[in-house]
N, CA, C and O of each residue as an XYZ file, in Angstrom:
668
protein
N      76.706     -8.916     94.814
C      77.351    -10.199     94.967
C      78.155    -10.204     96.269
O      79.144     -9.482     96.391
N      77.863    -10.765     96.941
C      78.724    -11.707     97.904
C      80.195    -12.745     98.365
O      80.270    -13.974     98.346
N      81.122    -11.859     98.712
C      82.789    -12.242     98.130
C      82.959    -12.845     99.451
O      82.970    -12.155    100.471
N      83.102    -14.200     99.458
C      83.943    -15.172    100.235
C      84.916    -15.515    100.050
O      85.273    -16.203    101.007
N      85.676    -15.446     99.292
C      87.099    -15.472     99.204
C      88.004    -15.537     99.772
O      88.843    -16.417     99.966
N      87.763    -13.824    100.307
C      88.699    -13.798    101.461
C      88.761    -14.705    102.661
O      89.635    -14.749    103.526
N      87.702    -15.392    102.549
C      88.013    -16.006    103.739
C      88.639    -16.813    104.161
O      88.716    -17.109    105.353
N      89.556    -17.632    102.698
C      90.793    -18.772    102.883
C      91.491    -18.453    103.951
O      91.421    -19.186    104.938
N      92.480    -17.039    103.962
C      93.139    -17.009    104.488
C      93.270    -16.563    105.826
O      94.293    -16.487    106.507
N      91.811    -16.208    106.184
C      91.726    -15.648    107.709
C      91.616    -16.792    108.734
O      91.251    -17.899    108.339
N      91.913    -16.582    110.035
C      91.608    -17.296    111.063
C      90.215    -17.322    111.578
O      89.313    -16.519    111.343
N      90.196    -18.480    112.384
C      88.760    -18.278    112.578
C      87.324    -16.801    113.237
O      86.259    -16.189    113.164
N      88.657    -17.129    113.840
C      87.652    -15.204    114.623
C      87.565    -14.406    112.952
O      86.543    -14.223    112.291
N      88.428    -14.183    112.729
C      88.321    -13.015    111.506
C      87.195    -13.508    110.689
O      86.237    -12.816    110.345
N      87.359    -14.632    110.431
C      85.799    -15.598    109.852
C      84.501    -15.013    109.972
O      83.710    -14.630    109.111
N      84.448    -15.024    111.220
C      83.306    -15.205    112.168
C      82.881    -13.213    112.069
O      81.844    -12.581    111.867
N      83.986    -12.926    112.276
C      83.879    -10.852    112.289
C      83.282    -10.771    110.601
O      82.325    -10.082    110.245
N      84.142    -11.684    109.677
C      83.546    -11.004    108.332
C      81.972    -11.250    108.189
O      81.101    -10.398    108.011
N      81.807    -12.891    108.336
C      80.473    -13.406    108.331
C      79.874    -12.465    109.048
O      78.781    -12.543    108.486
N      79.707    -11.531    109.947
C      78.539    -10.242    110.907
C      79.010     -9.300    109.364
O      78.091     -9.116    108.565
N      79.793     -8.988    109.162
C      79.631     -8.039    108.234
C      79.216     -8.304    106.970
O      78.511     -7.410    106.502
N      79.434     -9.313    106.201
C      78.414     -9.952    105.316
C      77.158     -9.776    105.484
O      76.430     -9.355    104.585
N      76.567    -10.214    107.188
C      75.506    -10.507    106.988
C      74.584     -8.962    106.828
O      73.495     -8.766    106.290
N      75.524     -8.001    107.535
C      74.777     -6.950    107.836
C      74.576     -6.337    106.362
O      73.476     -5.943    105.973
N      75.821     -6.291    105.529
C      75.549     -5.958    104.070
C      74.362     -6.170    103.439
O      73.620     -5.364    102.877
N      74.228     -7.795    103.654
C      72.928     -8.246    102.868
C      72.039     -7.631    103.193
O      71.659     -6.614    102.611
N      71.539     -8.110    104.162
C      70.463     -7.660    105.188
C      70.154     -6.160    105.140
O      68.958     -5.914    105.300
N      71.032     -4.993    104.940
C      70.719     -3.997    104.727
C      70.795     -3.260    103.357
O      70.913     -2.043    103.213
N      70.707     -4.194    102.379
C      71.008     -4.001    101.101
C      69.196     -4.705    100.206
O      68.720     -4.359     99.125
N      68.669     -5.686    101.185
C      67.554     -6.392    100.290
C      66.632     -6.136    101.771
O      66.919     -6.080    102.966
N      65.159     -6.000    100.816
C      64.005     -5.863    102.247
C      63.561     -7.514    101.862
O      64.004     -7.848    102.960
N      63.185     -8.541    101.404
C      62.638     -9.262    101.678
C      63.427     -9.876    102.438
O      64.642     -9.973    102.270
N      62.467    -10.562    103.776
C      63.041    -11.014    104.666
C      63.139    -12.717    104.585
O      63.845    -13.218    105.460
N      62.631    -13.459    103.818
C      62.733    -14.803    103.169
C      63.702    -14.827    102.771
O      64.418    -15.725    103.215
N      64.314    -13.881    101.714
C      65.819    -13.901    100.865
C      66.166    -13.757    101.677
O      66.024    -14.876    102.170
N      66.670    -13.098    102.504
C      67.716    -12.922    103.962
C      67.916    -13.621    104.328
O      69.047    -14.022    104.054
N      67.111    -14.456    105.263
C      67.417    -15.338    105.727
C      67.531    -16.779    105.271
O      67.650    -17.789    105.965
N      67.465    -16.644    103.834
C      67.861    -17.554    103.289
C      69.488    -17.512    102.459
O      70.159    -18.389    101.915
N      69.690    -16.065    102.683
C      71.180    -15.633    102.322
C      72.090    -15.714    103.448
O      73.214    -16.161    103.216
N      71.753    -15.304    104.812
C      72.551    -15.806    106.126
C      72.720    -17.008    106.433
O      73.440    -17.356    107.369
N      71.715    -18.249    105.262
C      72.149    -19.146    105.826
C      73.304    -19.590    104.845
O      74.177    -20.341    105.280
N      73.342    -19.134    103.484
C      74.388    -19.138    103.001
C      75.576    -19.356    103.362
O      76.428    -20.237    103.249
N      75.333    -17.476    104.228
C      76.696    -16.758    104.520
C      77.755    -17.811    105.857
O      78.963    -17.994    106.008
N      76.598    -18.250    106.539
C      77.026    -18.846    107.883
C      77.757    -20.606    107.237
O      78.583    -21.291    107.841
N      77.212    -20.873    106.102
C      77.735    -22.292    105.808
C      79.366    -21.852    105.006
O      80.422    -22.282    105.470
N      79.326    -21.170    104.073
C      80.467    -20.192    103.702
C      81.693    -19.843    104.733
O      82.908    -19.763    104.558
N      81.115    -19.724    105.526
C      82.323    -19.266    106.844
C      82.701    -19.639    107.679
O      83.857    -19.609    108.103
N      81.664    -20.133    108.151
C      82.208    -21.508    109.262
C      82.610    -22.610    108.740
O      82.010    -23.232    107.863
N      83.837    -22.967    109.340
C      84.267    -24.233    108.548
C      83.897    -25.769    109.474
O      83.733    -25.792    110.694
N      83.819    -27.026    108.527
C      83.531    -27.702    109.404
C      82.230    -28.192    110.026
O      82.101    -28.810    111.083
N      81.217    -27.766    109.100
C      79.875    -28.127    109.900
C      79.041    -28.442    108.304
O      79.169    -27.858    107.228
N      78.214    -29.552    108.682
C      77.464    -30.043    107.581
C      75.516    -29.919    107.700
O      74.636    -30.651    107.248
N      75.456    -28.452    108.646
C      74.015    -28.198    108.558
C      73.671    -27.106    109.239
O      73.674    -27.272    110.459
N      73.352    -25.958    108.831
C      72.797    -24.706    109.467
C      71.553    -24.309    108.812
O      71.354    -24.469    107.608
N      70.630    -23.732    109.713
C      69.338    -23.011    108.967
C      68.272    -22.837    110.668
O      68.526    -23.067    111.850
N      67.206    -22.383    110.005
C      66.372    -21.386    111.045
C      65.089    -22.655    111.099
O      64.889    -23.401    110.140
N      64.276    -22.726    112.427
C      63.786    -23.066    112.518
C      62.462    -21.949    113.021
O      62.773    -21.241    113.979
N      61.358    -21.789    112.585
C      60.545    -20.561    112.828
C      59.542    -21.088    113.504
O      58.875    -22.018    113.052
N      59.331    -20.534    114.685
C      58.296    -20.985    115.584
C      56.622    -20.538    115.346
O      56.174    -19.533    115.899
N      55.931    -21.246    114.626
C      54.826    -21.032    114.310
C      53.396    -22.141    114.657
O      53.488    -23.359    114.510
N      52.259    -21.522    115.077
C      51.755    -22.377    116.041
C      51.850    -23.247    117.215
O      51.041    -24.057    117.669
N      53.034    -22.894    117.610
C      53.756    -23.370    119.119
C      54.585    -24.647    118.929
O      55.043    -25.519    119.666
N      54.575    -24.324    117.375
C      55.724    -25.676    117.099
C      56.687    -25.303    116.326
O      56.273    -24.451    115.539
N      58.156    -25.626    116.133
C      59.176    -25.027    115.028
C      58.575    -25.820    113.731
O      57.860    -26.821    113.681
N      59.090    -25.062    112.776
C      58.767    -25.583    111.283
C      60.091    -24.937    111.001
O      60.646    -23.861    111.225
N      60.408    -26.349    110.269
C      62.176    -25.682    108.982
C      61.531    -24.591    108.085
O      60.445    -24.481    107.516
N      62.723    -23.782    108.203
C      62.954    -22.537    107.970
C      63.835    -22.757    106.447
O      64.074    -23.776    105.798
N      64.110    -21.611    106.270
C      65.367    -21.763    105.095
C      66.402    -22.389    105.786
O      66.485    -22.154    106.992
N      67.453    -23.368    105.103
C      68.732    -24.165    105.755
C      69.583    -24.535    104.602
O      69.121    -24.572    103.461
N      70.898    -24.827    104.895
C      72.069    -25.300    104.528
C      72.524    -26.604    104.524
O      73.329    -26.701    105.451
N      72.348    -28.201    103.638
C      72.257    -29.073    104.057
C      71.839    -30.237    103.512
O      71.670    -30.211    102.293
N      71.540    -31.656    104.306
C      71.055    -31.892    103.693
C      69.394    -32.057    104.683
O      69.307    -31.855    105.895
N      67.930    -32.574    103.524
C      67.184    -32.509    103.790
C      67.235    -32.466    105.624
O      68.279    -32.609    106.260
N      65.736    -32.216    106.306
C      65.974    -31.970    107.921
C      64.575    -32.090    108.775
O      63.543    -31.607    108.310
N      64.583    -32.439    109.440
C      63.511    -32.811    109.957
C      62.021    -31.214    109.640
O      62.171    -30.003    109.480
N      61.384    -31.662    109.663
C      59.965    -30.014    109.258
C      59.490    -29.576    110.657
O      59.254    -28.389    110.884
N      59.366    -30.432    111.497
C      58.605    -29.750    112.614
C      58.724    -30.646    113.803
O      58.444    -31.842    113.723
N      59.206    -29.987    115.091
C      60.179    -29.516    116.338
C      59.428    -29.421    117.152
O      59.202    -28.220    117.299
N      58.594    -30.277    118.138
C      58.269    -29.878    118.853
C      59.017    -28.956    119.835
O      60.237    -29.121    119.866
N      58.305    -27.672    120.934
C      58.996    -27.178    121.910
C      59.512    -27.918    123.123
O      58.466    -28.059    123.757
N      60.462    -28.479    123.845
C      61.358    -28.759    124.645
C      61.428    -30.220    123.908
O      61.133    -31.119    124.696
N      61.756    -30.688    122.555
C      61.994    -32.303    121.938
C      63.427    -31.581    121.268
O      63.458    -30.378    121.010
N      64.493    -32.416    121.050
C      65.617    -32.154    121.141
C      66.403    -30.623    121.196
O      65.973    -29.698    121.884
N      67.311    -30.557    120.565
C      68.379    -29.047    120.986
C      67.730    -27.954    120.763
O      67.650    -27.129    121.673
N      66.910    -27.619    119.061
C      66.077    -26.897    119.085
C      64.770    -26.661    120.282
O      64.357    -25.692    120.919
N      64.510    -27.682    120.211
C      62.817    -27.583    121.382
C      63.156    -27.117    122.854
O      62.422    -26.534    123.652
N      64.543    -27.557    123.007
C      64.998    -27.136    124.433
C      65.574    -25.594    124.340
O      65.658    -24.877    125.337
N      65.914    -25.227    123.180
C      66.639    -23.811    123.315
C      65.263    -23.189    123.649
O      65.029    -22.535    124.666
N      64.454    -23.451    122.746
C      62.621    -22.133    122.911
C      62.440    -22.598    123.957
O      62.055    -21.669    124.667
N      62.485    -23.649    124.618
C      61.738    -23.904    126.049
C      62.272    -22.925    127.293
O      61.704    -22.339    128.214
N      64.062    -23.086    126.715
C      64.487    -22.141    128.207
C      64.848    -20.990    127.803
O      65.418    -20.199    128.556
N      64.585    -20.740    126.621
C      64.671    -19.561    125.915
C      66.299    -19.134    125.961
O      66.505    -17.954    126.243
N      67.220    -19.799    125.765
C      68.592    -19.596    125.996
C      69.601    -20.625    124.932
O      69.512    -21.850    124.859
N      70.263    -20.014    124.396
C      71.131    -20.929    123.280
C      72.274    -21.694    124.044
O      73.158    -21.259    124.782
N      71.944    -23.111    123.589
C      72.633    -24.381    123.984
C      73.724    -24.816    123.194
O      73.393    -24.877    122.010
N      75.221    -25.230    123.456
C      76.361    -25.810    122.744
C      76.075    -27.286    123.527
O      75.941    -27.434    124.742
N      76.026    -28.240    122.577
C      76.009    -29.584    122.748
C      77.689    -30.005    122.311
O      78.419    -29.505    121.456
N      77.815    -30.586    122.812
C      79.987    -31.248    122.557
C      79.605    -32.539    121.664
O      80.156    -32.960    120.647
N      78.463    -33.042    122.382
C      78.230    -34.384    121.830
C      76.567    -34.487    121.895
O      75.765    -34.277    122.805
N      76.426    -34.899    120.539
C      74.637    -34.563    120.422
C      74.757    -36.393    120.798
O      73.663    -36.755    121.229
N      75.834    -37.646    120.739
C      75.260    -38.513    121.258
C      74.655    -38.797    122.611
O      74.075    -39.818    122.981
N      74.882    -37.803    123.203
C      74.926    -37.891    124.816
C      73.783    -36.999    125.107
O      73.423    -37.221    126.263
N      72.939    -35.933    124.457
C      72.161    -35.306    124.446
C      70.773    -36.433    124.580
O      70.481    -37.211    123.672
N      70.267    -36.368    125.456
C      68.992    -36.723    125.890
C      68.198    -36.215    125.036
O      68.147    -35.004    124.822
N      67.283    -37.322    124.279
C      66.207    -36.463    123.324
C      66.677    -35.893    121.922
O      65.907    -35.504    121.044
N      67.823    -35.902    121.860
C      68.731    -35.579    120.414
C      68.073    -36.001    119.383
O      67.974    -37.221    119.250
N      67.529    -35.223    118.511
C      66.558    -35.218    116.723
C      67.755    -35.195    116.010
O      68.408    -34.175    115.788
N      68.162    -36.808    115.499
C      69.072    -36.941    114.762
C      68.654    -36.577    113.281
O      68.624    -37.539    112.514
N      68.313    -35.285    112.735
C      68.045    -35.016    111.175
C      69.032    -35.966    109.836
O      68.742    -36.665    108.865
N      70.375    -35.446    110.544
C      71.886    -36.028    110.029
C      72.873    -37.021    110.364
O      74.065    -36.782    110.554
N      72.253    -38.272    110.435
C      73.498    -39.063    111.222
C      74.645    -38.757    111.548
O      75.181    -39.155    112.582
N      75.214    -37.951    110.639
C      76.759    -37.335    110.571
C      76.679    -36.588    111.598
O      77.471    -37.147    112.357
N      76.150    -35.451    112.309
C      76.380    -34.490    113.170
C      76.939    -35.005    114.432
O      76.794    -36.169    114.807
N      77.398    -34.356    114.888
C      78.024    -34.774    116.892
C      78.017    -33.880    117.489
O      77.872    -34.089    118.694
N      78.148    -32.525    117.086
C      78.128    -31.656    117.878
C      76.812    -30.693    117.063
O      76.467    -30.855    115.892
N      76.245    -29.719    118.001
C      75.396    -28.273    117.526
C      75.795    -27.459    118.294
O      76.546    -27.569    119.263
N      75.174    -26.428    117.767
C      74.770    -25.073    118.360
C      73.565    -24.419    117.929
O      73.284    -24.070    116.782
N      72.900    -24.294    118.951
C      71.271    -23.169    119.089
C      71.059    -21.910    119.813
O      71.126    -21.797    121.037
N      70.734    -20.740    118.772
C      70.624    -19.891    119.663
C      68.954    -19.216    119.072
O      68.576    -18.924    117.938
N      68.453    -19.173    120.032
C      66.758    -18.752    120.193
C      67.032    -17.050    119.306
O      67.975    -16.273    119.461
N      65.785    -16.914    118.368
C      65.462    -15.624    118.110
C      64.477    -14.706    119.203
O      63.277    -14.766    119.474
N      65.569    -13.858    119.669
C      64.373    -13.479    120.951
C      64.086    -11.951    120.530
O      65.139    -11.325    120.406
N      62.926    -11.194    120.279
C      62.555     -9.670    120.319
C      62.157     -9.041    120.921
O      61.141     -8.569    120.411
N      62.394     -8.585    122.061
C      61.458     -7.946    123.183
C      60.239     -8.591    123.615
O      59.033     -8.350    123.572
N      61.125     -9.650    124.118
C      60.380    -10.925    125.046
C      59.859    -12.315    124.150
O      59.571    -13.413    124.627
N      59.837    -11.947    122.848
C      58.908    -12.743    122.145
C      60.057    -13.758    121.391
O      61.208    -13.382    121.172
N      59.537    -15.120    121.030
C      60.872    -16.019    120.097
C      60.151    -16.201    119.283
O      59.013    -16.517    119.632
N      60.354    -16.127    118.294
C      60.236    -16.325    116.681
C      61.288    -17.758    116.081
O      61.383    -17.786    114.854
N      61.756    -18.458    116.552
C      62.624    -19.498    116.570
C      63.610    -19.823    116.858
O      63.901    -19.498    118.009
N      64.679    -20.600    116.090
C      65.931    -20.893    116.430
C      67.199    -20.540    115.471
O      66.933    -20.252    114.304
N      68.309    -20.541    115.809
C      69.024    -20.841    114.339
C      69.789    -21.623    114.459
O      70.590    -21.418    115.370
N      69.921    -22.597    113.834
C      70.774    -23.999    114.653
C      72.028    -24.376    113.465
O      72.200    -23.968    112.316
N      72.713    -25.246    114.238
C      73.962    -25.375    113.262
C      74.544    -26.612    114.134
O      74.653    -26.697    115.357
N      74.874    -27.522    113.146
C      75.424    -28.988    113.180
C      77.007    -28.799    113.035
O      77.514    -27.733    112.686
N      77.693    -29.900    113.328
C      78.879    -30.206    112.752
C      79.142    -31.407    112.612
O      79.064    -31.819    113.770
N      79.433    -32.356    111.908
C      79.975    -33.405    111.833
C      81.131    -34.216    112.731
O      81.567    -35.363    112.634
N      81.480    -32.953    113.784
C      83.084    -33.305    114.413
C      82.506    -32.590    116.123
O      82.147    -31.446    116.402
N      82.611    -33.679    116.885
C      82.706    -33.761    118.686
C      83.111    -32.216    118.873
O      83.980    -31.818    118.098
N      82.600    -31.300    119.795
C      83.280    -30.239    120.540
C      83.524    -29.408    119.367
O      84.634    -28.907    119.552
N      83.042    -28.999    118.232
C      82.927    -27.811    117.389
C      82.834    -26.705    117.319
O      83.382    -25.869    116.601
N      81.888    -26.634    118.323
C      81.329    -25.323    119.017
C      81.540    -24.442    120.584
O      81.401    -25.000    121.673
N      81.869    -23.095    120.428
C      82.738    -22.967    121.728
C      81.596    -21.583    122.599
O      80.373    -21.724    122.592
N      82.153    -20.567    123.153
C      81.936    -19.682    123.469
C      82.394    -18.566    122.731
O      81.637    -17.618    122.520
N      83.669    -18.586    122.279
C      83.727    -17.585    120.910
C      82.466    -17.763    119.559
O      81.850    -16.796    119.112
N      82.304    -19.000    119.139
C      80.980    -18.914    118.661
C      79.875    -18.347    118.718
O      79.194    -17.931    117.781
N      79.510    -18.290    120.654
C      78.125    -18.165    120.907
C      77.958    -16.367    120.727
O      77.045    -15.541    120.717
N      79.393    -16.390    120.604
C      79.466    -14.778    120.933
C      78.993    -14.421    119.610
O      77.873    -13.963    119.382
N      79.914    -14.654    118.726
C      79.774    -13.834    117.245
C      78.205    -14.448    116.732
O      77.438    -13.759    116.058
N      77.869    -15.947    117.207
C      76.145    -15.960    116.603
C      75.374    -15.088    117.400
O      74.350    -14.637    116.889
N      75.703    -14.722    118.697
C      74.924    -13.869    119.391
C      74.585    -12.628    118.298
O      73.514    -12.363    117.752
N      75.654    -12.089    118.205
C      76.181    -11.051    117.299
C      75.053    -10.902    115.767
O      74.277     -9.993    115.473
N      75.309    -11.918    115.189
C      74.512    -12.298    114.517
C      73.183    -12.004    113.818
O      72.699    -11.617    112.754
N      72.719    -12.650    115.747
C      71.550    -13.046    115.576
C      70.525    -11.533    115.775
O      69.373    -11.343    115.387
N      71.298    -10.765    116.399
C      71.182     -9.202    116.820
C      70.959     -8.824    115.883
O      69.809     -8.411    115.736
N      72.014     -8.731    114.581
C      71.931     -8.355    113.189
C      70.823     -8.409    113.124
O      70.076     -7.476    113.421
N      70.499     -9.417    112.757
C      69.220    -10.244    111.835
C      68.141     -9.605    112.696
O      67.122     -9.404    112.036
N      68.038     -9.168    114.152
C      67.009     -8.486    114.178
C      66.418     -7.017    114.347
O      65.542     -6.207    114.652
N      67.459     -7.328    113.957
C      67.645     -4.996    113.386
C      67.212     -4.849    112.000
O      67.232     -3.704    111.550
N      66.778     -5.910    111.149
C      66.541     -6.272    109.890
C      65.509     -6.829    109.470
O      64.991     -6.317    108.478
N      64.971     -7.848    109.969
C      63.931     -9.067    109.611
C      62.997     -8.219    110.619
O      63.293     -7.608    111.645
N      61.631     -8.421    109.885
C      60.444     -8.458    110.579
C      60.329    -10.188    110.934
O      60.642    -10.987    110.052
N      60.032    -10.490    111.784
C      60.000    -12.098    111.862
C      58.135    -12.279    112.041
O      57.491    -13.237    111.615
N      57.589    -11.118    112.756
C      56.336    -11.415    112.541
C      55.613    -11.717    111.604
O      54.482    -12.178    111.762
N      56.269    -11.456    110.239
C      55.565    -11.234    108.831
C      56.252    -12.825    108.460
O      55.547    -13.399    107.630
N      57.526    -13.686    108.920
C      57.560    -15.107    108.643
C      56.814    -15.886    109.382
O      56.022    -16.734    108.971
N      57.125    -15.528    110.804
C      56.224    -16.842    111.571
C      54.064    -16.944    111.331
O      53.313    -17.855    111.679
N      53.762    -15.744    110.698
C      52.367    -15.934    110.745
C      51.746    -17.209    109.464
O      50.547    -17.476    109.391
């Protein structure tokens, strides 16, 4: 079992440090890699406060397809460079949007959202998708973020075979 609790009382960084250690628990505690990443997306809605949509988008046949997510329902399939997702695989680099109204090309899944964050699954050259995350509230997302999802996202691939999801 999985104790969030603690996390009332921490600040956000401490948040963000437990959520990597959560995730690594899981992740090195269960081999299927479906449950995983359907438990990080858990872990990441659990801890971050403030956001009304996270989950993976898996790049399969040269197009994203929803992945496991946190939320409500979400668009299924992403083309590559068509909004935040399509542009992260295109330049292969994770994007903070302040304002997804102002985002050119923005795939409104959630009316509610204003701000995201995307950061590409990359493995020794290769992307296997995205992992994206909404917020309901302008400027949500910072560089301390990109750090600890960086962090993350590292986890997750010291763990996940992703070849055995995206086929």
């Amino acid at each position: 079992m999985i104790k969030v609790d603690a996390i009332n009382n921490m600040n956000e960084i401490d948040r963000l440090k437990y959520m990597n250690l959560l995730v690594k628990g899981q992740l090195s505690s269960e081999k299927d890699h479906l449950a995983n990443i359907s438990n990080v997306t858990a872990i990441i809605k659990a801890c971050i406060d403030r956001i009304n949509w996270c989950g993976f988008y898996l790049l399969k046949h040269n197009e994203l397809i929803l992945g496991p997510f946190q939320g409500l329902p979400a668009c299924n399939r992403i083309q590559i460079g068509k909004g935040v997702c399509g542009k992260s695989v295109e330049l292969k680099e994770p994007i903070i949007v302040d304002n997804v109204l102002t985002f050119d090309g923005h795939i409104a899944c959630d009316e509610n959202s204003r701000s995201e964050i995307v950061l590409p699954i990359i493995v020794e050259e290769n992307i296997y998708g995205v992992l994206d995350i909404d917020s309901p509230f302008f400027n949500r997302f910072n560089d301390m973020h990109l750090k600890y999802l960086r962090e993350l996202v590292s986890i997750m691939n010291q763990y996940i075979n992703w070849d055995a999801l995206v086929k």
